[in-house]
Structure formats: structure tokens, C-alpha cells
N, C-alpha and C positions, 0 to 999 in steps of 0.2 A: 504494500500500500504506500503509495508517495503522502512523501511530508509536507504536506500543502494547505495550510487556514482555507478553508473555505467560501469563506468572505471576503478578506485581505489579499488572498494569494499569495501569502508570506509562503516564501521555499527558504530551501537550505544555500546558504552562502559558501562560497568558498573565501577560505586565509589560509593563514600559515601561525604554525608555533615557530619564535627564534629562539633560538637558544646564544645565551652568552656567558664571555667568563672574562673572568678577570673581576676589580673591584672598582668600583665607579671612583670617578677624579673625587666628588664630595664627600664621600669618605675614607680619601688619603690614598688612591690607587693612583695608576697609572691610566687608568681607562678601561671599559671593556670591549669585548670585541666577539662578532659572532660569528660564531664554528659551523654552527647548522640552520638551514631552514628547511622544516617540516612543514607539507601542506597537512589541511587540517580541513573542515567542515562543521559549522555553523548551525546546528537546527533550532527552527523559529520551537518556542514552547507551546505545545499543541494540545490542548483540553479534549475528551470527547463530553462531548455535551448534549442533553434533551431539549431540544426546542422547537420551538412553533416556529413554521414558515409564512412567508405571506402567504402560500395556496392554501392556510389553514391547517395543514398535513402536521403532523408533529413527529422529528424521527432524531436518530443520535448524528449530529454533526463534530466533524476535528475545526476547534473554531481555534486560535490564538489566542494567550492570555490576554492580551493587547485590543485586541476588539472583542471581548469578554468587560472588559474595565470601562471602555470607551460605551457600552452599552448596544452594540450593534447587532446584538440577538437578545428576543425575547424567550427566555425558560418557560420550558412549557407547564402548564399550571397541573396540579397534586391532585393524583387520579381518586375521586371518591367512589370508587367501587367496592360493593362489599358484597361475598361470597354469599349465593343463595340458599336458601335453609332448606336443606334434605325432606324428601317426600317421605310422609308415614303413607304405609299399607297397612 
């Protein structure tokens, strides 16, 4: 399944980890300097969530915590069904 907000269309970025050594000039080195860069990848943080659509339909969406916060789906409201009472014979 792709890592993709539903809403937003947040996907996965690409970067890099650097890696360095030595001890930075501010405290008391010489400088540091980097040996490595490893690429790396990015993923948006991704909820699955119950919500209402605008077609009225209500199903589980991968929304972003980011437009979760921002308000751009509405949760779908708290099922009040209750289990019907078994038949006497």
C-alpha cells in the first residue's frame, strides 16, 4: 500500500543522513568534516482514520496528522446500534 494522505497527497521525500567527525570549531576543535552521505527517506505520518465523506459514505481513510489538526476531515459520528434481543419459543 503507498504512503500517500489522502487528502494532502503528502508522499515520502527523499534526503540523506550525513555523517561527521571531528569536533566543531565552538567547542575547541578543528572543524568537522563529512565521511558519509547516506540517502535516507522521509515518511509523511499517516493516521488510519473513520470518516465521513462528502458522498455521505463513511469508511477508514490514511489521512496525515497535518490535515487531521488543520480539521480537513470530518470523524465519523459513534455508531448507536444495539444488539437485538433473542427470540423466545
Amino acid at each position: 500500500m503507498a504512503r500517500i494522505c489522502e487528502l494532502t497527497g503528502k508522499r515520502p521525500m527523499k534526503g540523506s543522513i550525513i555523517w561527521r567527525s571531528g569536533k566543531p570549531k565552538k567547542q575547541g576543535g578543528i572543524g568537522t568534516h563529512i565521511t558519509a552521505i547516506t540517502k535516507r527517506r522521509f515518511f509523511p505520518n499517516l493516521q488510519r482514520v473513520k470518516a465521513l465523506l462528502p458522498s455521505g459514505e463513511v469508511r477508514y481513510i490514511r489521512v496525515s496528522t497535518s490535515a487531521i489538526k488543520k480539521g480537513l476531515i470530518t470523524k465519523a459520528p459513534k455508531r448507536n446500534w444495539t444488539k437485538p434481543e433473542a427470540v423466545k419459543v
